[in-house]
N, C-alpha and C positions, 0 to 999 in steps of 0.2 A: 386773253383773260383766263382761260379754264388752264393753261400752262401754268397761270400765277395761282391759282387753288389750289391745285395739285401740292404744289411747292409749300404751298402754307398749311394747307391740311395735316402733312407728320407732324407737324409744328406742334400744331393747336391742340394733336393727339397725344403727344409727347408732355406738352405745360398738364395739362388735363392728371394724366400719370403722375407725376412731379407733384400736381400741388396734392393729390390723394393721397401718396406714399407720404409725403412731409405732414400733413392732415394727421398719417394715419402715429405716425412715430409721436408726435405732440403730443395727441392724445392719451395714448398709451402712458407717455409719463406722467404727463399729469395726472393723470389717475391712478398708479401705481403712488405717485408721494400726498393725492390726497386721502388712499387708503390707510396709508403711514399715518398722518398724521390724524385720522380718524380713530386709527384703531388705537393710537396712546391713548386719546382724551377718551375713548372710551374705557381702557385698563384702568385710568386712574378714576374714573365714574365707580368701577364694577369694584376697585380696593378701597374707596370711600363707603360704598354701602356694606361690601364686608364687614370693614372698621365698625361702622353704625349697629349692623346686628351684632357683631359681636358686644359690643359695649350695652346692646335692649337685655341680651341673655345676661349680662354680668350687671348687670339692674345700675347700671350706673347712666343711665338717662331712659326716662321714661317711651313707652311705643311712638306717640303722640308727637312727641319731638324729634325721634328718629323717624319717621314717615314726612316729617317739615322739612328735614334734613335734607334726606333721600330728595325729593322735591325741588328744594334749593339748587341743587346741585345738578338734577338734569337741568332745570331751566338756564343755570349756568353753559351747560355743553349745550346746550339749543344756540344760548347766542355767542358760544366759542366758535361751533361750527362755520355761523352766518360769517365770523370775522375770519375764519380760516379763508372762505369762499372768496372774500373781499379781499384778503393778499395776495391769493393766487392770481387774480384779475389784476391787482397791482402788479404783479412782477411780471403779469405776461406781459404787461404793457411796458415796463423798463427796460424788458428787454428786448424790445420788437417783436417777441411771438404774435404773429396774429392768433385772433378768437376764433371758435365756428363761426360767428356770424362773419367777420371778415371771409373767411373760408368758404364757407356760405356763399356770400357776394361774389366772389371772385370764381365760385361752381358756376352762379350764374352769370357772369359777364364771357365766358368759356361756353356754354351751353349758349347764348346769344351769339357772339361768334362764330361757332359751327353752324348753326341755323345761314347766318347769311352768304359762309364761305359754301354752303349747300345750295343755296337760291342763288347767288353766283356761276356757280356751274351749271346748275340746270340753264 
């Protein structure tokens, strides 16, 4: 029995390795194109309110309505964000990426496996 641990043990330490690194690459992108695609909708927030002041100083709409504006317009990128959030979770899932929580689960069904490949041996 402690010959068949032995054997399994690089195993377990090797999957362990593998899902971290793949873990760790995912993540990396996805965060790298949700910062993309954060930072647009935030450029075009930041040349919407330019627009806005420029046009308060050229008295062609009053403060009151440029401050509604301004307003508008973040609560628009509050709920662009939410839907940015809501695609990426769709595409991880069309394309089989798992989630952290998958990854998550699957740390701990690894960390449960070492525990008994450990109580095994002993």
């Amino acid at each position: 029995m402690e010959n068949v641990v032995e054997q399994v043990k690089p195993q377990v330490e090797q999957a362990k390795e593998t899902v971290a690194e793949e873990q760790s690459k995912v993540q990396e992108s996805l965060h790298r194109v949700v910062l993309a695609a954060l930072g647009s909708v935030g450029l075009v927030q930041d040349e919407v309110e330019n627009f806005i002041n420029k046009a308060v100083e050229r008295g062609q709409i009053a403060e009151k309505e440029a401050r509604k504006t301004v307003h508008e317009v973040t609560e628009k990128r509050k709920g662009t964000e939410k839907e940015v959030d809501k695609r990426f979770e769709e595409m991880l899932t069309k394309l089989n990426i798992p989630s952290k929580n998958d990854i998550n689960a699957l740390n701990e069904k690894i960390a449960d496996l070492t525990k008994k490949v450990e109580n095994l041996k002993n």
